[in-house]
C-alpha positions as CSV (number, residue, x, y, z in Angstrom):
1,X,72.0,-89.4,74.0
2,X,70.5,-87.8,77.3
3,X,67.4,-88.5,78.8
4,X,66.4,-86.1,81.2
5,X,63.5,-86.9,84.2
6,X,61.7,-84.4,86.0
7,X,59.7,-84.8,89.2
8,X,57.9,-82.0,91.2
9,X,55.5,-79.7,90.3
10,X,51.6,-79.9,91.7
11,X,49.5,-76.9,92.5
12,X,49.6,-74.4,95.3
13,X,48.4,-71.2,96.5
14,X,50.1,-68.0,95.9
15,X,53.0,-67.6,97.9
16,X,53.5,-70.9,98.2
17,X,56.4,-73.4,97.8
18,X,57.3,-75.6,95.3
19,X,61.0,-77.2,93.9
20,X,61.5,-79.1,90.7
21,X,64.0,-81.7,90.5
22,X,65.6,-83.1,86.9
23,X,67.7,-85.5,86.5
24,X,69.8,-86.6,83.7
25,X,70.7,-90.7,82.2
26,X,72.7,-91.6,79.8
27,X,75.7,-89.7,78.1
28,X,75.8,-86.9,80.9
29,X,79.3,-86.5,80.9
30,X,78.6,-84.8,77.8
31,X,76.1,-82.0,79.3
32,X,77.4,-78.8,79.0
33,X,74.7,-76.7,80.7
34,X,71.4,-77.3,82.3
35,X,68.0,-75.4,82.4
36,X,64.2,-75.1,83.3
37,X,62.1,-73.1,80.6
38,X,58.5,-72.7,81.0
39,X,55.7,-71.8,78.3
40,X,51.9,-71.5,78.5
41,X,49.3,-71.9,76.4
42,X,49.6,-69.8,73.0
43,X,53.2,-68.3,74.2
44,X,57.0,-69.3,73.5
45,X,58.7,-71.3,75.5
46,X,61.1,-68.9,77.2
47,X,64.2,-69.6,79.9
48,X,63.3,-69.6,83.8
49,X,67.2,-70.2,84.8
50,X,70.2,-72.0,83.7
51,X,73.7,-73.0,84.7
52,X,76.8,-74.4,83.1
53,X,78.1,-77.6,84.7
54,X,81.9,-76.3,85.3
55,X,81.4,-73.4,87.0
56,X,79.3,-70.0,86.9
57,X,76.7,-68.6,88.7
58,X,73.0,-69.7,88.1
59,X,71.3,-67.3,85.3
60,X,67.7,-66.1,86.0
61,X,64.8,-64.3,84.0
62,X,64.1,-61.2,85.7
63,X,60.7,-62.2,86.4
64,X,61.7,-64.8,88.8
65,X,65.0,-62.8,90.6
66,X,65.2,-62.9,93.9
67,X,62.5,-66.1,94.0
68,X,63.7,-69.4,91.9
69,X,67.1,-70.9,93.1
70,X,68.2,-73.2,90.5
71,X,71.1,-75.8,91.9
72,X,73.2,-78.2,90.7
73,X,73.0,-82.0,92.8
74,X,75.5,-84.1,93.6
75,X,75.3,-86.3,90.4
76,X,76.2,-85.0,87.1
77,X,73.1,-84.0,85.3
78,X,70.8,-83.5,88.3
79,X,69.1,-79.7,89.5
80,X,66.8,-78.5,91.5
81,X,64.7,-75.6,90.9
82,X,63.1,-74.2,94.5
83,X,60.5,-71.6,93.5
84,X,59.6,-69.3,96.7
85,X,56.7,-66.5,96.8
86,X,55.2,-68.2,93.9
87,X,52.6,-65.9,92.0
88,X,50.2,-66.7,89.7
89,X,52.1,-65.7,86.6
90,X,54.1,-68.2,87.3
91,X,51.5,-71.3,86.0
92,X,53.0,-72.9,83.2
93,X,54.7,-76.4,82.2
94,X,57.9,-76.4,83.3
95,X,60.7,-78.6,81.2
96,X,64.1,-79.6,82.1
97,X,66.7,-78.9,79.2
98,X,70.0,-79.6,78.7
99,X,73.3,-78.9,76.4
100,X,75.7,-80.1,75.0
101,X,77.5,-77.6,73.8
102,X,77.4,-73.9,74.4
103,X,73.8,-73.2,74.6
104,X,73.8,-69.1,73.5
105,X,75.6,-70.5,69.9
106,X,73.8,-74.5,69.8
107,X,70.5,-73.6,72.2
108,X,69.3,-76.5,74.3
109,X,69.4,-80.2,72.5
110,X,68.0,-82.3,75.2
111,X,64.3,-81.9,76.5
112,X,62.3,-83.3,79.9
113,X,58.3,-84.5,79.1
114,X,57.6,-80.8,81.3
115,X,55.6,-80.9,84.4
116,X,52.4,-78.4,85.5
117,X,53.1,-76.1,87.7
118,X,49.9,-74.4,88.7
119,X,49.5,-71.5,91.4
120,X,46.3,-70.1,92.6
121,X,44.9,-66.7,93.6
């Protein structure tokens, strides 16, 4: 089992700042990749940006290009997400997912409580 525990999130003004942080317990040697997925109200919950543990480059929606940064920590099992020139669009609950085995065959099996991330006009 993995339990995965996010901190971050808030509100903040367009343009703004804000980083996510997750951070895995438990089996984590057996996480395979890690993500952040966001969904609002009424909508699927879709992927923000992911990476696999052994190496890769982070994966991003195009939405969020150029914006998001999504790293790995020091600790097995622990990202950051740093969202920059935050937009209004982007207000949703964010969750923390991870895998433990490829996720584009087995998806994500492991799921944070999600956190609010709310940006104003």
């Amino acid at each position: 089992q993995v339990q995965l525990a996010e901190s971050g999130g808030g509100m903040v003004q367009a343009g703004g700042s804000l980083s996510l942080s997750c951070a895995a317990s438990g089996r984590t040697s057996d996480i395979y990749a890690m993500a952040w997925f966001r969904q609002t109200p009424g909508k699927e919950r879709d992927t923000v940006a992911q990476i696999a543990w052994y190496g890769g480059s982070p994966t991003y929606a195009d939405s969020v290009k150029g914006r998001f940064t999504l790293s790995k920590g020091d600790a097995r099992g622990t990202i950051t997400l740093q969202m920059n020139s935050l937009k209004p669009e982007d207000t949703a609950v964010y969750y923390c997912a991870a895998a433990t085995f490829e996720p584009s065959t087995s998806g994500y099996n492991y799921w944070g409580q999600g956190t609010q991330v709310t940006v104003s006009s």
